[in-house]
Structures are given as structure tokens and as C-alpha cells.
C-alpha positions, 0 to 999 in steps of 0.5 A: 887345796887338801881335797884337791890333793886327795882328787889326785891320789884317788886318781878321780883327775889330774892336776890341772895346768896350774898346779901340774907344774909345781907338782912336776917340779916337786916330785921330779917327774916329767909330765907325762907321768901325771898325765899333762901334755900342758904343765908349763903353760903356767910361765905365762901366768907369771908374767908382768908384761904389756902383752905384744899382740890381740891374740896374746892378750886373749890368751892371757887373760883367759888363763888369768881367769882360770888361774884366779878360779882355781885359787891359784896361790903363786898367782893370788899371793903374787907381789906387784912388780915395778918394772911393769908399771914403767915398761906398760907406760912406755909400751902404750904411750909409742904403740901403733895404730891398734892391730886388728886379730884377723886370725880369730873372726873365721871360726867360733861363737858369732858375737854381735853387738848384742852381745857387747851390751849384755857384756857391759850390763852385767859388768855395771851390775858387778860395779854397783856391788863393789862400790856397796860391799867391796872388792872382796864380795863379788870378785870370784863371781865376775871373774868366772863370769868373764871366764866361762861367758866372756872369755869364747867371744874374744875368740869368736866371729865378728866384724872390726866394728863390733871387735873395736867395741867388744875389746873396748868393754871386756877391758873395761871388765877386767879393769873392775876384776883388777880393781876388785883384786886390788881392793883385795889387796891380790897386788900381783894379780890386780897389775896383771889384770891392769896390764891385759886391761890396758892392751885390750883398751889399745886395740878397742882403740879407746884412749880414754880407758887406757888413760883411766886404766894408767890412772888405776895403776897409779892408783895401785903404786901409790898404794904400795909406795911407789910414789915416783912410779905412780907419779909417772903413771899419772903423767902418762896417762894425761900425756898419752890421751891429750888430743882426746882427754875430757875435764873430768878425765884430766882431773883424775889424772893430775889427782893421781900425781898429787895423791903420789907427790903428797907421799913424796913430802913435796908439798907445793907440787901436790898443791899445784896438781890439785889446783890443776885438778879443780881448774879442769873440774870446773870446766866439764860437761858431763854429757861429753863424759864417758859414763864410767868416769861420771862418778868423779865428782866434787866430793871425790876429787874433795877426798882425793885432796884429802888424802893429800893434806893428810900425808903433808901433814897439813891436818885442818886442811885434810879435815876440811875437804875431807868434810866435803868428800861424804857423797852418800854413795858409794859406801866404800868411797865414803868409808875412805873419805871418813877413816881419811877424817878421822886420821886429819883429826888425830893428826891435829891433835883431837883424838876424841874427835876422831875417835868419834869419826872413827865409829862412824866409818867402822858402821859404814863399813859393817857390809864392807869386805875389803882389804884396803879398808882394813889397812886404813883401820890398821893405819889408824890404830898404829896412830892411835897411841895416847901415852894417858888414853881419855874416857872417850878413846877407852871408850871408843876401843871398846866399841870398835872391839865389837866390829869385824873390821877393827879386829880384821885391822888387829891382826894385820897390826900383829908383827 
């Protein structure tokens, strides 16, 4: 940020749209007079909304991109609103038929299928990466890749068919750089990237990933602690994609409710849902699957269950599926499940046990880079407060002492 001052005083550029207003603002000069004819284009950035057309959705997105490539702080230290959650629900749930942007096919880059799979090949390469090292390794990568190769063929030429499909697959993407942000615990931008993600799935119309980006926002507001918004997201999704909603599909989404019922304390309700979640498992075919949902498998479903027993205070049970939930891959997942078991331990009262459990994530999660995997760590070390601490728990101090993500966990405990 120092050197991008220094850019402005020299007078080597201008503040870009992003900052240009805060500038203005600081300063009490008009635009003009830094050279900007833009500098109020950023209120668009700080809105959570469903976006109300195509053409909006591009244009946000695209300057989200941006935005995030700039290292803009309003923007990366943004909180995540409530209010969007339930009007994005509301919003696609009673949408029309998805709308077809008539205004961006005459002019700019020819885009065809081809393009689409190239699209979609790389975005899987980003997955890969951040399900092996964490949200934090590659996010600034896939979004300058979304913005600079991405971003020109929204606004292309091509025809409703390979529209429908492009849509459907830069939602896709910007579903992987909310996830990614989310995991970096950027809140506010993650649930924007949600929101475009959402819109653009809509007029890809792919109700399937629309349903599985509701899942994610659930996902997200369970996360932050809003269990009665996550349960509705979970609902919405289940009800929104009901004609064409696959087992696997529905398992996720009754796991989402649970997850959020278990925060809520309402035990019996969480139990149904995750029965529910089993039943519909136990039903699916995976070459009827879309293959960005293939992954949820027994073992996830296992540490969503997890997750779930944990916070009823219902430890064995947690230690349990936790125990099924170790897939080998990804390592994040497994470095979930594992804190997820050694948290089960210690709530049952066998803190050597999960102290023992406790090191093998933290050697799991040496290649990690991952805000939330530091909060489950910080989570655990909260807990981890023996009035008479035994030789194995000293012992284990010690150890985690020598890991990046214990001590990043450290100072996330610090008041």
C-alpha cells in the first residue's frame, strides 16, 4: 500500500477506481482533480445483493476480480452480511426462467465451446490445489485468471447454447474463488463471490450448482454462527432443486441443516437430518452424479456427522464417525476430520488421546495454508485446559510448538 502511495505522489499513475474513491473522500477533493472520471464505481463492490440481471452479474463479478487483485481492503476485510443470505435464497427460489444477455453476443472475443473446457480444465487444476494446500496457496492466482482470461468472454460473442454452458462453468469457478476466500476467512468477499456465483448458475440454468452454491453459503453462515440462516439455506437449496436433485445432492443438503441444527443444541432434529442424509446416500449412482459433487462420499458425510456429535456434546459418537471420516484425500478434509477427533477425544475426557490426535493433524496440515484450519487449532487450544497438565499433554505443547499452524492458532487466541 506504501509503494502505491508513493506511485500517486510521484505522479507515475493514478489511484485506480478502487481506491480513487476513499481518496476523494479523505482528501475533500472532487475527482477530477486526481484524475478519475470513475472514482464512485466502487458502491458496487460493496454490495451484497443477488445481482437483478446477466449484464449486472458480469459487471460485478469483473470488478470483484479486480477489486480482489488490487488487494482491496474494504473489500478483503469485509464482514459477511445476514440480510443476503435470506434475500439470495428468496431471490432464486422465485426467479423466472433464466434471461438470455441478448446485449453482449454482437460484439467482442468469439467464445466457443472450446473455450468452455479450457475454462473448466483449469479451474479443476485450482481445486486440486486447494483441496492439497488450502484456499490460502492459490487464491490470488485463480482470480487473476478469472479476471484477465475469464472475465472478456462473459462479454463475447456466442450463441445460447454455449452461453448456457460458459455461465454455468464460470459459476462454477467463482464458486471455487468464494470457496477459496472463505477458507481464507475473507467473509465478506467469499459471500459475494457466492452471490454472482449463484446468479450466474441461474442463467446457465444449472439448478443443480445453484443448489450446491446455497449449500456452500450454508456452509459459510454455520461457520460464522448463523445457524438459523445456514438451516434455511440448506432448506432452500433441497426445496429449490427438488425436480432434479440427485442422492448425492440431497445428502449435502440435509448434512448442511444438520451441521446448523447441531449448533442450535437441537439434538433430535440434527439426528433426523443425518438419517436423512444416509438414506439418500445409500441410493445413489454416481455416473448420474454431476462430477463436482462425486466427492462427497462416505467418509464426508462421516465427518460432516462428525462435526455434528461434537457440538451435541454427544463425544463417542463424534469419535466414532470421525474415525470413518479419514479418506487419504483431500488433505484438508482429513485434516478437518482429524482436529474434528481429537476435539471428540478431549471432550470425552482422554486428553492424552487427543493430544495424540492433535499431532497428526498438525503433520497433516504442514503444506496447509488456511484460516479455518487455524481456527479449528485455536478452537482446540481454548479447550485444551487441564488445571494439572500430564507429561503427555506438556509433552504435546511442546511438539505443536514447533508447527506454523499452532502458533498462527496462538495468535488468533490472543485477546
Amino acid at each position: 500500500m506504501k509503494r502505491r502511495i508513493a506511485t500517486w505522489e510521484n505522479g507515475h499513475s493514478v489511484p485506480d477506481e478502487f481506491y480513487g474513491a476513499l481518496l476523494c473522500e479523505a482528501l475533500g477533493i472532487a475527482p477530477a482533480e486526481l484524475g478519475l472520471s470513475n472514482a464512485g464505481q466502487d458502491s458496487r463492490l460493496m454490495e451484497t445483493r443477488y445481482p437483478p440481471s446477466p449484464e449486472d452479474a458480469f459487471q460485478t463479478v469483473s470488478q470483484l476480480w479486480r477489486a480482489d487483485l488490487h488487494g482491496y481492503e474494504p473489500l478483503l476485510l469485509s464482514e459477511a452480511s445476514e440480510h443476503a443470505w435470506s434475500e439470495a435464497s428468496l431471490r432464486w427460489l422465485v426467479a423466472p426462467e433464466p434471461s438470455f444477455p441478448s446485449t453482449v453476443r454482437a460484439t467482442g472475443t468469439r467464445v466457443g465451446l472450446a473455450d468452455v473446457a479450457m475454462i473448466k480444465t483449469t479451474s479443476d487444476m485450482f481445486a486440486a490445489m486447494d483441496d492439497r494446500f488450502g484456499g490460502e496457496h492459490a487464491r490470488q492466482a485463480v482470480v487473476q485468471y478469472l479476471s484477465q482470461d475469464v472475465s472478456p468472454l462473459l462479454t463475447g460473442q456466442y450463441t445460447e447454447a454455449v452461453g448456457r454452458a460458459l455461465f454455468s462453468t464460470v459459476a462454477e469457478s467463482t464458486l471455487l474463488a468464494g470457496w477459496m476466500s472463505y477458507d481464507a476467512c475473507h467473509h465478506g468477499l467469499a459471500q459475494r463471490y457466492f452471490l454472482q456465483a449463484l446468479r450466474l448458475a441461474q442463467d446457465g440454468d444449472d439448478r443443480r450448482l445453484a443448489g450446491s452454491i446455497l449449500s456452500a453459503m450454508s456452509h459459510q453462515a454455520t461457520f460464522l454462527g448463523n445457524y438459523t440462516e445456514a438451516a434455511t439455506l440448506a432448506r432452500a437449496a433441497r426445496m429449490g432443486i427438488a425436480g432434479v436433485a440427485t442422492p448425492t445432492l440431497t445428502a449435502q443438503f440435509h448434512a448442511m441443516e444438520a451441521r446448523a441444527l447441531a449448533r442450535t443444541g437441537d439434538a433430535r432434529s440434527c439426528e433426523l437430518a443425518l438419517s436423512e442424509a444416509t438414506r439418500a446416500l445409500e441410493t445413489r449412482n454416481s455416473g448420474d452424479e454431476p462430477e463436482w459433487i462425486t466427492y462427497f462420499d462416505e467418509a464426508e458425510l462421516a465427518a460432516e456427522a462428525a462435526h455434528c456429535f461434537r457440538d451435541v456434546n454427544s463425544a463417542r459418537r463424534a469419535v466414532a464417525h470421525a474415525e470413518n471420516a479419514m479418506s487419504g484425500s483431500p488433505v484438508r478434509s482429513d485434516f478437518f476430520a482429524t482436529m474434528v477427533l481429537a476435539d471428540a477425544h478431549l471432550r470425552a475426557g482422554d486428553p492424552e488421546e487427543a493430544c495424540r490426535v492433535a499431532l497428526d493433524a498438525l503433520d497433516l496440515g504442514e503444506q496447509l495454508k488456511s484460516a479455518r484450519c487455524v481456527s479449528y487449532l485455536a478452537e482446540f487450544r481454548q479447550h485444551l485446559t487441564e488445571p494439572r497438565e500430564t507429561a503427555v499433554v506438556r509433552s504435546f505443547r511442546e511438539q505443536a510448538a514447533e508447527h506454523r499452524l499452532w502458533l498462527a492458532a496462538g495468535k488468533l487466541a490472543e485477546p
